[in-house]
N, C-alpha and C positions, 0 to 999 in steps of 0.2 A: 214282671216277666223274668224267669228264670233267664240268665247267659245263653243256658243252651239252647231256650226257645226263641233265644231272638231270631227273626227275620230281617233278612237283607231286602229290601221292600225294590231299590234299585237292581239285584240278580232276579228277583223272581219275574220286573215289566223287562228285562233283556236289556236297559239303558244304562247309559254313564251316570257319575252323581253331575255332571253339571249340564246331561239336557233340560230343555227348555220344555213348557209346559204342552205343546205342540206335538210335540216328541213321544213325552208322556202319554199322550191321551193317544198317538197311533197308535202306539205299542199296545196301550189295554185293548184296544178295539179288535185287533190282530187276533191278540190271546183270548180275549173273551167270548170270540166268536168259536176259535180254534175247541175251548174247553165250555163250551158253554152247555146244561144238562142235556138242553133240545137237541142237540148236536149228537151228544153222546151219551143214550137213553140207556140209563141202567147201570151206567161206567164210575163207582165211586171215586176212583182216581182221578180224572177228570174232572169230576164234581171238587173235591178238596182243591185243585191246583185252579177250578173257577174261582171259588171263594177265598182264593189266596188273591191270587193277581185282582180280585175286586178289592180287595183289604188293601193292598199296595199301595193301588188308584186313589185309592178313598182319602188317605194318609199321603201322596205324592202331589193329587190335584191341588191339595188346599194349600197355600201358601202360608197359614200361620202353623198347622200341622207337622206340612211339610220342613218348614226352619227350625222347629221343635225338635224334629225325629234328627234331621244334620248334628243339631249339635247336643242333643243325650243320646241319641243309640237308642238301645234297648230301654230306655227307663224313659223315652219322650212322653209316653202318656201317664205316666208320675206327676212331670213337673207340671205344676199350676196348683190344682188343688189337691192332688192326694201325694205327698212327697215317698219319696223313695223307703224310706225308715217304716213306714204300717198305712194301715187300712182307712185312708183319712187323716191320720196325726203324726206327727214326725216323730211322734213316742209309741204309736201303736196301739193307740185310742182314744178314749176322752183323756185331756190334758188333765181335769178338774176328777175324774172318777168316779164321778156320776153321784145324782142325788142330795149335794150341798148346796145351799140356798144362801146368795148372798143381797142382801137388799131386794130380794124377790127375783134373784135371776138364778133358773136351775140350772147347775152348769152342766150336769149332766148331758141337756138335750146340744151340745154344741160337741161337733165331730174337733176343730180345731181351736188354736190358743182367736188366731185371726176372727172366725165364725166371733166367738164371746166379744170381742173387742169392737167387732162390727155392729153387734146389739145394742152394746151398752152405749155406745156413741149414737145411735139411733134414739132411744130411752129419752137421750142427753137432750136430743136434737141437732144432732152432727150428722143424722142421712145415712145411715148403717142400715144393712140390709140381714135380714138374719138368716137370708137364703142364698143370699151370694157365695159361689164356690158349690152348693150342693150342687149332683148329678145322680140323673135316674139312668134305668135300664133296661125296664122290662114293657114289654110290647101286647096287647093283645092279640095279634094275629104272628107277627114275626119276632120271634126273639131277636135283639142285639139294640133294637134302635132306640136310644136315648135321648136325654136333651139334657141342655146345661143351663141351669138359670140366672141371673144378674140384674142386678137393682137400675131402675129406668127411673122414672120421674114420678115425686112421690112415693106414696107406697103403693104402687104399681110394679112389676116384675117383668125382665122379657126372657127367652126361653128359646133354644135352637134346637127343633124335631129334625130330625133324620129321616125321611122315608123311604121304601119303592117306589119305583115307578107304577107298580102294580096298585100299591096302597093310595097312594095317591090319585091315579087313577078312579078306584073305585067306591072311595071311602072305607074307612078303617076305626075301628074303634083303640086308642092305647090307654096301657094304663101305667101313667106318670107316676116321680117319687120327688117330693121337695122335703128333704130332713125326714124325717119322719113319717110323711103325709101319704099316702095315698090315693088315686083318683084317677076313675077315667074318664078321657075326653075321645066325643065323637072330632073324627076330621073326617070333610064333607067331601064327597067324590067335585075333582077337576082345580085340587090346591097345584099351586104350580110353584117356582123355585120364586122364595123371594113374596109368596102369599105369608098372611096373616092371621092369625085368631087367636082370637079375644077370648079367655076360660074367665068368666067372672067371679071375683071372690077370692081368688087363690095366689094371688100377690101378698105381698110383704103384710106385715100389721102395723098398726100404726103403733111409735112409738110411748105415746100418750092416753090413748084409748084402745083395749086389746080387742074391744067389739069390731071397730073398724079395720076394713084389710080391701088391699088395694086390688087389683086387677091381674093375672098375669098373660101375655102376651105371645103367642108362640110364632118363632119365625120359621117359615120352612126350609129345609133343604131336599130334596130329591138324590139317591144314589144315581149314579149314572149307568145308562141300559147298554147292552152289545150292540143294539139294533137300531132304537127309538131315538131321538134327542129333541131338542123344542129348539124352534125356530117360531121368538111373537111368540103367537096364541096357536100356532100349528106346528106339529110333528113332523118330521123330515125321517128322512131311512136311507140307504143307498142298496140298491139290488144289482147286481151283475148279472148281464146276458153276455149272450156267447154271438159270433159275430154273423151266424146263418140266421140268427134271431134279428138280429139288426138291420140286414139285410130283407129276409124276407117278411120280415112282421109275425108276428106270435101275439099268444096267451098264458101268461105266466100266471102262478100262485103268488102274492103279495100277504104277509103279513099284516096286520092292525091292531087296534087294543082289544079286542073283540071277536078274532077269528081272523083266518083267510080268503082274500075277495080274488077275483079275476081280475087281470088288469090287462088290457091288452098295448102291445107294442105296435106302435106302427111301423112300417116297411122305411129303412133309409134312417131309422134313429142314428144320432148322434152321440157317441160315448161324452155324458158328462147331460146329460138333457134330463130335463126333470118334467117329470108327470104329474097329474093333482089327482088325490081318489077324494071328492067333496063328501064332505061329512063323515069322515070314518077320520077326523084328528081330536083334538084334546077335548074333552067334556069344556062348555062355557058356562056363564054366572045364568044363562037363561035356560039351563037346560038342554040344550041343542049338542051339536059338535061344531068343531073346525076343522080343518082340511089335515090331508096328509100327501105331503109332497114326496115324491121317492123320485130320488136322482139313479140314471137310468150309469151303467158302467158296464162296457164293452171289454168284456176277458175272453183274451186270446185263449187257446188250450195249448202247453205244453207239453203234455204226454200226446201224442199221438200213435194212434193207431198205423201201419202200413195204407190200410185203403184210405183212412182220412187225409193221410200226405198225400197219398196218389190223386186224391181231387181236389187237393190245396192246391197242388201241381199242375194243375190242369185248366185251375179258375185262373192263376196266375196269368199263363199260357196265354189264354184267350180272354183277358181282362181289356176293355174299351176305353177304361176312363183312368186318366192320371192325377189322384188328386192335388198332386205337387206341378202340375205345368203354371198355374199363374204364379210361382216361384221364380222361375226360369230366366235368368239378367236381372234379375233382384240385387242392387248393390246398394251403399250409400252412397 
């Protein structure tokens, strides 16, 4: 990333560099709500400054990311496997230049000096992974989401997928790159953060025998949604009503993975109360759904109209009940 591309990932969520992870995640919730496309249908500005403050989040939530970006700046997602100097090699490509053959190892096919040195000690019997450090990129349904691979037990592989909430949701086909390889793997609607799967065949080789190849692994991660979050095996959401709604009970539109249901308020809700819509939450291992909990949040209005203060005024006025009297000679 060029100097001048870089992003201040802390100006763009509105926080200090030393909020807490708390912090972090109101602030995206705010903004993502604020800019998010449903919101602002048709608004490319909006849309760009969504997918910014999501990039921020992405990059501020993770805590290894995160410690990464503090102390390189601009060149955090360099350091690890593709250094700051080229494309994979700190010389700006194959170390070896492709196509020399020593003792039967092409060096060509190795982005860095480390990749070769991980082989050959595998070869040795030293446990060298000849995939470790590569990263893919391209998606079948959404560009950007990649994973990174790393040598597990044996010559097995495990692998961190990135998804939507959407893709995850509904199942998704991508299409992975380990060195060279390409390949796509179905992911099954209702993975959830921290799910598993198993691609057989597409781990490591073995050092000794090139027929045999191990397993690779894919762990999930989930992007984080404006709206959605998981809670267990159920969805959660927070909706704000207004305090006539609270009071006299309503019918609200409620969001779900699947469309807008009705949800009705009862009369006398309490800001901070949570509702259950049964079966409209996360797809299960059976088939089915699990629940979606939406916690109920009582916003006041402050623009007001003249007539709406005139009858704020007037409820005030003739209001019967105090809810602070059993406060009243409260002392310790």
């Amino acid at each position: 990333m060029p100097a001048t591309d870089f992003r201040d990932y802390y100006s763009i969520l509105g926080v200090k560099k030393s909020a807490d992870a708390d912090e972090i995640k109101r602030a995206f919730r705010k903004l993502a709500r604020k800019y998010h496309p449903d919101m602002n249908p048709g608004d490319k500005a909006a849309e760009a400054r969504f997918k910014e403050v999501n990039e921020a989040y992405e990059v501020l939530s993770d805590p290894d990311k995160r410690k990464k970006y503090d102390q390189f700046g601009q060149y955090w997602n360099r350091m690890g496997n593709t250094p700051p100097g080229g494309q994979g090699s700190p010389f700006g490509g194959s170390p070896f230049g492709g196509g020399v053959d020593f003792d039967g190892f092409e060096f060509g096919q190795y982005a860095t000096f480390d990749e070769f040195i991980n082989a050959l000690l595998g070869r040795m019997g030293g446990g060298g992974d000849p995939f470790a450090g590569r990263t893919g990129g391209r998606t079948g349904s959404s560009p950007g989401a990649g994973f990174k691979t790393s040598p597990s037990a044996g010559m097995d592989s495990e692998a961190t997928i990135s998804l939507t909430l959407s893709e995850a949701f509904h199942g998704v086909q991508k299409r992975l790159t380990t060195g060279k390889e390409e390949f796509d793997v179905r992911i099954p609607a209702g993975v959830k953060p921290g799910s598993r799967i198993r691609v057989r065949g597409k781990g490591q080789f073995s050092p000794y025998y090139t027929s045999q190849r191990g397993d690779l692994y894919l762990n999930v991660e989930i992007k984080p949604h404006p709206f959605f979050q998981f809670d267990g095996d159920n969805l959660t959401c927070e909706v704000a009503i207004t305090p006539d709604e609270a009071v006299l009970g309503a019918q609200i539109e409620v969001p779900t993975p699947d469309g807008s249901v009705t949800l009705n308020i009862p009369a006398g809700i309490r800001s901070g109360q949570s509702l259950r819509l049964r079966g409209k939450g996360w797809v299960n291992a059976k088939g089915g759904r699990t629940d979606q909990v939406v916690k109920v949040v009582i916003v006041a209005p402050k623009d007001l109209s003249p007539t709406e203060r005139e009858l704020y005024e007037k409820l005030k006025a003739v209001r019967s009940k105090d809810p602070r009297s059993h406060l009243k000679g409260m002392h310790l």
